[in-house]
C-alpha positions as CSV (number, residue, x, y, z in Angstrom):
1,X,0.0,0.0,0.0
2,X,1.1,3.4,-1.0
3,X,2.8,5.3,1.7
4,X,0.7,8.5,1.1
5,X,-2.6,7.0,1.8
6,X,-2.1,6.8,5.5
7,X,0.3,8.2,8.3
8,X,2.6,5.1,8.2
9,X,3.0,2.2,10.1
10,X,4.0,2.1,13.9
11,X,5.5,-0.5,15.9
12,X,3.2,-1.4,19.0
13,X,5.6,0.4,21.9
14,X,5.5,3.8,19.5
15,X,1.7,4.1,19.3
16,X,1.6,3.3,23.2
17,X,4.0,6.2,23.9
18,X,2.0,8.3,21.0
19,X,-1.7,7.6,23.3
20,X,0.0,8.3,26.7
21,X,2.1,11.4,25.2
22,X,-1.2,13.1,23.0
23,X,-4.2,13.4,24.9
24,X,-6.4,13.2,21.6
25,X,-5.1,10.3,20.3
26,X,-6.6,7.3,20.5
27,X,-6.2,3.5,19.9
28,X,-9.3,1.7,17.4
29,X,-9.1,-2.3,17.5
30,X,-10.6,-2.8,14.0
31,X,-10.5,-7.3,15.1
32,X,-14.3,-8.8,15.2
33,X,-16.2,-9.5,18.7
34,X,-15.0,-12.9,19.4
35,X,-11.3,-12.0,19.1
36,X,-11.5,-9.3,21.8
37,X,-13.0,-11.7,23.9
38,X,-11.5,-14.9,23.2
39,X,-7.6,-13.5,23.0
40,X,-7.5,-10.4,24.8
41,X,-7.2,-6.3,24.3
42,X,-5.3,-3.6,24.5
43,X,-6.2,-2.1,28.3
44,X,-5.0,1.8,27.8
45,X,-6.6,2.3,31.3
46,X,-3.3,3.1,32.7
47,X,-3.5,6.2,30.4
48,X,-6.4,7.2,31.6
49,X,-7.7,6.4,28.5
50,X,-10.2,3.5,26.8
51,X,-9.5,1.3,23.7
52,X,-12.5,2.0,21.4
53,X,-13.6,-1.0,19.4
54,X,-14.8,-1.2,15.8
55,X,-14.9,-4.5,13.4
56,X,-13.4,-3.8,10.3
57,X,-14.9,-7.0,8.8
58,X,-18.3,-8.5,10.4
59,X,-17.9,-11.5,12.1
60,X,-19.1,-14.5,11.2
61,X,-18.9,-14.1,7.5
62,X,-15.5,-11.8,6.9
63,X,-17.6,-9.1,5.3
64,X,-16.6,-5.8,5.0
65,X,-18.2,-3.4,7.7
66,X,-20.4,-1.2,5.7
67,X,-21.0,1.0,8.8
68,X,-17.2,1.3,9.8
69,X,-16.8,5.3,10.1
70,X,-20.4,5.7,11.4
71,X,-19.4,3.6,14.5
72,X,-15.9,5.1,14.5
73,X,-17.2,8.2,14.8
74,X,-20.0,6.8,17.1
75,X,-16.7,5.5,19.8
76,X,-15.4,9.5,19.4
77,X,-13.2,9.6,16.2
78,X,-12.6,13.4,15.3
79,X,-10.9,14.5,12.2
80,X,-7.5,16.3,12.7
81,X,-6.6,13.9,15.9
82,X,-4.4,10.9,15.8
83,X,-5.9,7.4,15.3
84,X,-4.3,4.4,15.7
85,X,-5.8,1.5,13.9
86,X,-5.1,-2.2,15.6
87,X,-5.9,-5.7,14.3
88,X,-4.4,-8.9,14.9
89,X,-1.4,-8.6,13.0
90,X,-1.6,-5.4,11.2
91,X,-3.4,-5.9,7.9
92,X,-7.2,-5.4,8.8
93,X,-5.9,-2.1,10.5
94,X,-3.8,-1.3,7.8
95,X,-6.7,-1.0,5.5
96,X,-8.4,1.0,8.0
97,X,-6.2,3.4,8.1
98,X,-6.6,3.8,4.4
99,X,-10.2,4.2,4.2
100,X,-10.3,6.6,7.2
101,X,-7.6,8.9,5.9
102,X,-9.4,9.1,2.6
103,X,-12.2,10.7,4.0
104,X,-10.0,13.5,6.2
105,X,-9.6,11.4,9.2
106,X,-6.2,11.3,10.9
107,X,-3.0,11.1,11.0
108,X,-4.4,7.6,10.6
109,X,-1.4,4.8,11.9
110,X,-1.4,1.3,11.6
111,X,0.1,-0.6,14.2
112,X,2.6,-3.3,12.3
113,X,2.6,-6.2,14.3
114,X,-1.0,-5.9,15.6
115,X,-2.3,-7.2,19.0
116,X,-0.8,-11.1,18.3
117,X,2.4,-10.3,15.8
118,X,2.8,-13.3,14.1
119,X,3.0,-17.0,13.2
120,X,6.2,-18.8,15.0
121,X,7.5,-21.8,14.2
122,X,4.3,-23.9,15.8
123,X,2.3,-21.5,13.9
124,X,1.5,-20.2,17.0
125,X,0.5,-15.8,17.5
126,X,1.2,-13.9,20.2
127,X,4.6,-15.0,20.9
128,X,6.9,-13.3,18.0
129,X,5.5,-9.8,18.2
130,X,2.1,-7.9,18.4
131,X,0.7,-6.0,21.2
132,X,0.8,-8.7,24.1
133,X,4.3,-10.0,23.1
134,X,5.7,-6.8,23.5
135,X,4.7,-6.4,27.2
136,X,2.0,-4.1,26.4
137,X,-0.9,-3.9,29.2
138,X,-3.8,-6.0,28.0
139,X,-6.4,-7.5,29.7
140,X,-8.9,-10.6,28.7
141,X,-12.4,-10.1,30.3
């Protein structure tokens, strides 16, 4: 993807400094339902702040979210303040990104990596990189 069409790519520890160092930013986790319940989220309460939560594809079938900035903006997305855009390992997000910078949104970031990095050598996420490998606070309700 074009470098242009969003604010770039950030590693996890950046956009965790980025939402405790700007008060207006804030952290979207584009994953589907299950996934933030079954393996866990980003917990920015630390920061005094909340992880707002969007699916970026609708869960069960993988479609596409036709009401994606409605509900972004719906969880307190503003235009000219920083978003970063979180998935599992940073291509749903990615895409997001995308989409919400096209229409004036942003900076828009993707965090590369994601919340669960990816495959090791079992196949296995969360243990190479992502969110939760990196010592990030996250929490599973």
């Amino acid at each position: 993807m074009e470098g242009s069409a969003y604010a770039g790519d950030v590693m996890p520890a950046q956009a965790f400094v980025a939402l405790e160092s700007d008060e207006n930013a804030v952290l979207i986790d584009v994953r589907t339902e299950p996934e933030w319940r079954f393996v866990g989220v980003p917990d920015l309460s630390g920061l005094g702040k909340r992880t707002r939560f969007v699916e970026w594809q609708l869960y069960p079938d993988g479609r596409p979210n036709p009401a994606f900035a409605r509900q972004c903006e719906e969880q307190g997305l503003e235009k000219g303040k920083a978003v970063y855009f979180l998935c599992r390992s940073g291509v749903r997000s990615m895409h997001a990104a995308v989409a919400m910078t096209s229409l004036g949104y942003g900076p828009c970031y993707n965090v590369a990596e994601g919340f669960e990095g990816d495959k090791d050598a079992a196949m296995q996420r969360g243990r190479l990189g992502g969110w939760k490998a990196r010592g990030l606070p996250w929490r599973q309700d």
